[in-house]
C-alpha positions in Angstrom: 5.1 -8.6 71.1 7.1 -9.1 74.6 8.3 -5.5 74.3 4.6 -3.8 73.7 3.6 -1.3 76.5 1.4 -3.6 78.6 -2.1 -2.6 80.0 -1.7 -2.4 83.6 -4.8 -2.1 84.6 -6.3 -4.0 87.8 -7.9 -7.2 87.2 -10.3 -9.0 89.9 -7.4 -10.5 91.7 -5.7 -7.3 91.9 -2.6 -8.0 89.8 -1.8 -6.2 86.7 -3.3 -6.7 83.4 -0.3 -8.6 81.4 -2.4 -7.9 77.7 -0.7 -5.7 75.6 -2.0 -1.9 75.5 -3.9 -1.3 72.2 -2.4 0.8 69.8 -2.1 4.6 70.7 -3.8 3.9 74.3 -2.5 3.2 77.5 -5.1 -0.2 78.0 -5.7 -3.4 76.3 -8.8 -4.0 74.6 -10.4 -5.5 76.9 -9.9 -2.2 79.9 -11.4 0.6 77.1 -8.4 0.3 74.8 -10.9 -0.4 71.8 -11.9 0.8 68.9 -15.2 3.6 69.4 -14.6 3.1 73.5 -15.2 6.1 75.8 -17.7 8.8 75.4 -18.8 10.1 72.2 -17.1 13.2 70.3 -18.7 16.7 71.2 -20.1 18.1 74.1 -23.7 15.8 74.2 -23.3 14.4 77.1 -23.4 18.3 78.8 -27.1 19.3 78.1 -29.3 20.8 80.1 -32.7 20.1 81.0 -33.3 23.6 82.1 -34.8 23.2 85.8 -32.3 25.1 87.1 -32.2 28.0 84.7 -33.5 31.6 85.9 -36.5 30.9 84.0 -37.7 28.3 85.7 -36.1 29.4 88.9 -38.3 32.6 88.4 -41.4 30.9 87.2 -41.8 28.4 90.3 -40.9 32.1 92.5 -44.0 33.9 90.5 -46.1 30.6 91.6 -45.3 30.5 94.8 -46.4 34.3 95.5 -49.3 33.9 93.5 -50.4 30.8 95.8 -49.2 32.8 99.0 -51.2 35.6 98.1 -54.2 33.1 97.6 -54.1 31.5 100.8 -53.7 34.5 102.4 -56.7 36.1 100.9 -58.5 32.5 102.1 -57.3 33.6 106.0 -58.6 37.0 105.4 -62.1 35.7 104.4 -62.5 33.0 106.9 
């Protein structure tokens, strides 16, 4: 048990974690060395919501001519 890879992570204090790493990690359970710890498998954390895409991007452009051209039709009649 003594010669287990220790966790080394920071504690509150600032000195080392002493616990002993969790199997096949480099932390004790305690630091994310658990069992199901860190972000889930796949890339689901990645989606979009798709106000950025050139759809949208193009939809708020068509919009914003469309109420440029209104107000400026509201100058020419005043």
């Amino acid at each position: 048990m003594r010669a287990s890879p220790r966790c080394g992570a920071t504690t509150r204090h600032g000195a080392p974690c002493c616990a002993p790493a969790a199997r096949g990690k480099m932390r004790c359970r305690m630091h994310g060395g658990g069992r199901r710890c860190g972000a889930p498998k796949g890339n689901g954390n990645a989606r979009k919501h798709g106000l950025f895409s050139r759809e949208a991007a193009a939809e708020r452009g068509q919009v914003r001519r469309l109420l440029d051209e209104a107000q400026e039709l509201l100058r020419q009649l005043e």
